[in-house]
Structures are given as C-alpha cells and as structure tokens.
C-alpha positions as CSV (number, residue, x, y, z in Angstrom):
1,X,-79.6,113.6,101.1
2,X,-80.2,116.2,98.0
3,X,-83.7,116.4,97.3
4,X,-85.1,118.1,93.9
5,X,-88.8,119.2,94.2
6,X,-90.8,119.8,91.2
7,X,-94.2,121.1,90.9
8,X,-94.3,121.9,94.4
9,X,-96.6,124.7,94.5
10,X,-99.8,126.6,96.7
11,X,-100.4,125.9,100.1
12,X,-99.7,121.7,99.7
13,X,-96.4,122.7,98.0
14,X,-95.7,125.3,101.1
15,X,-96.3,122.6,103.8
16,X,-94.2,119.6,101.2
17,X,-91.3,122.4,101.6
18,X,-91.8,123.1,104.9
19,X,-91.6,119.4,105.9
20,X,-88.7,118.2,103.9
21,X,-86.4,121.3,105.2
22,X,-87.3,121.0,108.7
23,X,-85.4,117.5,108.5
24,X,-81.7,117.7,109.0
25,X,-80.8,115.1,106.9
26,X,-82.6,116.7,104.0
27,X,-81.1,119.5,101.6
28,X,-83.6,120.9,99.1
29,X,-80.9,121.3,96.0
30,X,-83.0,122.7,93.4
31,X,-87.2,123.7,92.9
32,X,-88.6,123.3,89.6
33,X,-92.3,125.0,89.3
34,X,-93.4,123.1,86.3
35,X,-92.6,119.5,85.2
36,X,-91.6,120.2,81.7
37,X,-89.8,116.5,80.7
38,X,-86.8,118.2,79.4
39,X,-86.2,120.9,81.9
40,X,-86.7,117.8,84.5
41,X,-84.2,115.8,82.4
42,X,-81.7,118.7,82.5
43,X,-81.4,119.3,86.5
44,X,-82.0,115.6,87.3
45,X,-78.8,114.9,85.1
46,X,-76.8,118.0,86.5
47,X,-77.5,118.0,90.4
48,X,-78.0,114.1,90.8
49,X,-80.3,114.2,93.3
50,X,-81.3,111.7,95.5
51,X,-84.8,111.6,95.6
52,X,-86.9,114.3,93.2
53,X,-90.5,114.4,95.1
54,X,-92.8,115.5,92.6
55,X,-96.2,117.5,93.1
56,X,-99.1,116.4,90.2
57,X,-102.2,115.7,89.4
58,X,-101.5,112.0,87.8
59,X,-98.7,110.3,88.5
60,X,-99.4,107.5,85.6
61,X,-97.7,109.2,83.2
62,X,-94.2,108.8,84.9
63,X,-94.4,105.4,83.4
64,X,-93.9,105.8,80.1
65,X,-90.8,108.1,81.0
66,X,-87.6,106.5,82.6
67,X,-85.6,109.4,81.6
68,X,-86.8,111.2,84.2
69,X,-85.6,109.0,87.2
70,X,-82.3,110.4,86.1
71,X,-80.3,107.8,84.1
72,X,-77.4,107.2,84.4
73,X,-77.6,108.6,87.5
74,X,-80.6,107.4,89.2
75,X,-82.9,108.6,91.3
76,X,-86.4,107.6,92.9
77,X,-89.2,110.0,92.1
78,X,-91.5,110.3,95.5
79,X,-94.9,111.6,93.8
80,X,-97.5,113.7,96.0
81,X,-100.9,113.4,94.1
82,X,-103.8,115.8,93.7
83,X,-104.5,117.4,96.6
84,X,-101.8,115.1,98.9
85,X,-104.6,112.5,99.3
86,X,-102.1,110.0,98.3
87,X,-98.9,109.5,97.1
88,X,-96.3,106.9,95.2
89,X,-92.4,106.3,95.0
90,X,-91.3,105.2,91.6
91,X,-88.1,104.1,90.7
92,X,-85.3,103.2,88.1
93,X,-87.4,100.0,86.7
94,X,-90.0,102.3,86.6
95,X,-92.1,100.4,89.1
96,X,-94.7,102.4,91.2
97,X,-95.3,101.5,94.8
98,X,-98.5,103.0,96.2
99,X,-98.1,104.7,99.5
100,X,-101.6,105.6,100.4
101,X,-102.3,108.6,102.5
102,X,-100.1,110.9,103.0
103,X,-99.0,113.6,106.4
104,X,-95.7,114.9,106.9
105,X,-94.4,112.3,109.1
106,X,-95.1,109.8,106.0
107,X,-93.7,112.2,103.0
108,X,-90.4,112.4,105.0
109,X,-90.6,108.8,106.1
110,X,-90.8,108.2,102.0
111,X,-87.9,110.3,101.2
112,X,-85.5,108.8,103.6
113,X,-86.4,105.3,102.7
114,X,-86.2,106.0,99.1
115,X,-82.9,107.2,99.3
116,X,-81.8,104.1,101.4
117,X,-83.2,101.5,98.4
118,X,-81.0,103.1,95.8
C-alpha cells in the first residue's frame, strides 16, 4: 500500500519512517515536511495514496477540511499527535476515530487497517 507522510519530522518523525518502511507491504511514495493545505491537496490528488499518516500538533483542524482526504480519490489520514502520545485515523466522511496510545506495532497496525476500510 502507497503511504504519503506529512509533517513527519525530528526524532518521532525518524522512528514513524523507520516503522512504516520496515513493513513490506508498505511503500512510502512521497514526504511532505510541512502540511501546507494546498501543497497537501496537490500530491494527495497526484500520487493517490492509500493512507497519508500525518505528524501534528492538533489533529482537530482536519475536520473542517475534506479536501485533504484526497477527493475524488480518497484516502484515510492516520494522524500521530504531539509527541506520539496518541493518535487518530480520519476518513472520507471526515469522522475521527481515536486510537489512543500509540508504539510502532500500533501505527502500522493503523495503516494496514485503514487501507483495508477504504
């Protein structure tokens, strides 16, 4: 599955990449190091990603923006917040589902069952 990762950056962004390209069913396909909405727009429309897993400090503010789940082609957004103390998966509707804590073994865990739902 393509992933696009956004945002992903210091040492929480070092072990997010880490994780997801040790997994052989996961290709990184593009990283963006801000999360400026249009850029985001752009790629998500161009490389169709699966899953885009998004590093931030809030995650609220993905509600109020469906364009970035990548209509018409959609994608789930897997969010790791703050520091990685928890994280979220969002989706087309945009509906947030919380995931709690996160390790690596639950990021991937994400990724690969956000990609199933869709």
């Amino acid at each position: 599955m393509g992933v696009l990762l956004v945002g992903c950056t210091g040492v929480l962004g070092d072990l997010i990449r880490g994780t997801l390209s040790g997994d052989p069913d996961v290709r990184v396909l593009h990283e963006l190091s801000g999360s400026s909405g249009d850029r985001l727009t752009t790629v998500v429309h161009r490389l169709r990603p699966d899953v885009v897993v998004w590093q931030l400090d809030d995650d609220r503010l993905l509600a109020g923006h469906p364009e970035y789940f990548g209509a018409p082609a959609a994608c789930s957004v897997v969010t790791v917040v703050s520091d990685g103390d928890s994280g979220s998966v969002w989706q087309l509707r945009p509906e947030r589902q919380a995931l709690g804590a996160l390790s690596p073994r639950t990021l991937v865990a994400a990724v690969h069952t956000t990609a199933v739902q869709q």
